[in-house]
N, C-alpha and C positions, 0 to 999 in steps of 0.2 A: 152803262156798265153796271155789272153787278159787283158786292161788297166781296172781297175778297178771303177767301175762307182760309184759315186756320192758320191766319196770320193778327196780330195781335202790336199794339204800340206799349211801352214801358217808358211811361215818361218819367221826369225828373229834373229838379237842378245838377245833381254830381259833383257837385263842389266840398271837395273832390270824389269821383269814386269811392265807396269801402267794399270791401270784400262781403260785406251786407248784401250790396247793392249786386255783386256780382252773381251773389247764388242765387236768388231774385230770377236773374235775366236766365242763367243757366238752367233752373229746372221750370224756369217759362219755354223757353226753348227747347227741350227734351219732350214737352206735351205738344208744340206748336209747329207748321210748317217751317215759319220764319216769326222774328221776333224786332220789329222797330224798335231802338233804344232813343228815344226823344230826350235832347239836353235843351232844355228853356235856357233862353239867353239870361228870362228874370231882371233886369238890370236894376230892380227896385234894394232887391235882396244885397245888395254891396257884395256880390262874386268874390272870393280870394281866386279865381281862376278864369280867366276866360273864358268866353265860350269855345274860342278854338281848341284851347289846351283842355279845357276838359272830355273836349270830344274827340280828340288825339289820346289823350288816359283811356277812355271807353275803349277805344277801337284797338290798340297796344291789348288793355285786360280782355279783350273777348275773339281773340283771335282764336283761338282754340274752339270755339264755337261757330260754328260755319255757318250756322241758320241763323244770324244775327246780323245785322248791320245799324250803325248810327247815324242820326241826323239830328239836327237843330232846327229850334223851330222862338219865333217871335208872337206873342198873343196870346190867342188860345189852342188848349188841347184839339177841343173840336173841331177847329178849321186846319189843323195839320190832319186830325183821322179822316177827315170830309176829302182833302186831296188826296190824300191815298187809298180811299173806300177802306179804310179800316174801322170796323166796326165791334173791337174787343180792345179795352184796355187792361193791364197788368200792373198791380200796385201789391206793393209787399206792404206788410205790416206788425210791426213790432209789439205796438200793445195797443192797449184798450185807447189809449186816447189817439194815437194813430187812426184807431177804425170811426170815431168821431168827425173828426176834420174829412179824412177819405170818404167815409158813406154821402155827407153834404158834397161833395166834391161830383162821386159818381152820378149821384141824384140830380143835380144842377147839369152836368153836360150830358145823361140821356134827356133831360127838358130841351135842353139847346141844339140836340143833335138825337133824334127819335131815334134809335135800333144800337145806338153806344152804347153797350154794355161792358160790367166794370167787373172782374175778378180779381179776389185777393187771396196773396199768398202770403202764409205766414212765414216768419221769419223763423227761421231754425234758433235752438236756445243761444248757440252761443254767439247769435249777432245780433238776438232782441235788446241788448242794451245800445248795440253800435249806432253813433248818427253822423253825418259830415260834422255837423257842430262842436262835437266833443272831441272828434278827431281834429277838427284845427285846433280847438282849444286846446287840449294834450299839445299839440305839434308849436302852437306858439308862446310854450313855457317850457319849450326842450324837452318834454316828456317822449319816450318813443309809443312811435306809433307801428310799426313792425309787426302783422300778421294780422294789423287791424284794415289795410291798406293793401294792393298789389305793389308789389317793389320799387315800380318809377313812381307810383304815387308818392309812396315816402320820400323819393329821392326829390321829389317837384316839392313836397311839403317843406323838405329841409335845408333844400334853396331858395324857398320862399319865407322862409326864416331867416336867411341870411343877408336878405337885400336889406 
């Protein structure tokens, strides 16, 4: 089989989704045939979400995008792009030290996986500061988080607050 052309993976944890992440996947999707959105299970990273639920947040937030679909994946990057002959990944980046950890990231899985190439898209200004981290953190001191989040994310943050 050959690699499949002008389809492209965006992986990530997603814990939770931001609206960061979403314009990411959207204007990767507006350039691309179709757009894999990879939620790592990660299980190292102590998840506030599961991997189901956040892959249920993904697929709610991108419904309006049609060339997109989600999946889940355990391991590596590589061996998810390697079963689906995807041979482009999409990584948004917010700032300088983003493109640090990313560029080592790219570099290491076209080693692991020869013709993986890695595109990054910047972040628009006003979600270069957004990251999941700040957003739980905001969310689990009752801070709102409202326009930082698609709406059931807030609603899943602020029942995860409650338990």
């Amino acid at each position: 089989m050959s690699p499949r052309n002008g389809v492209a993976v965006c992986p990530g944890s997603f814990d939770p989704p931001t609206n960061g992440h979403i314009d990411v996947i959207e204007r990767a999707a507006r350039h691309l045939d179709h757009v894999v959105v990879a939620v790592i299970a990660n299980p190292s990273k102590e998840p506030m979400f599961s991997l189901h639920e956040r892959t249920e947040m993904l697929e709610k937030a991108l419904t309006h995008v049609s060339n997109t679909e989600v999946g889940s994946f355990d391991g590596l990057l590589v061996d998810f792009a390697r079963e689906r002959e995807i041979t482009l990944v999409v990584k948004g980046l917010r700032a300088v030290s983003d493109y640090d950890y990313e560029l080592q990231m790219a570099q290491m899985n076209a080693a692991l996986l020869p013709g993986l190439d890695t595109m990054f898209v910047t972040a628009k200004p006003e979600w270069a500061f957004l990251s999941s981290s700040l957003v739980k953190e905001v969310s689990r001191f009752g801070g709102p988080v409202d326009g930082l989040v698609p709406e059931h994310v807030a609603a899943a943050l602020a029942a995860q607050r409650g338990r």
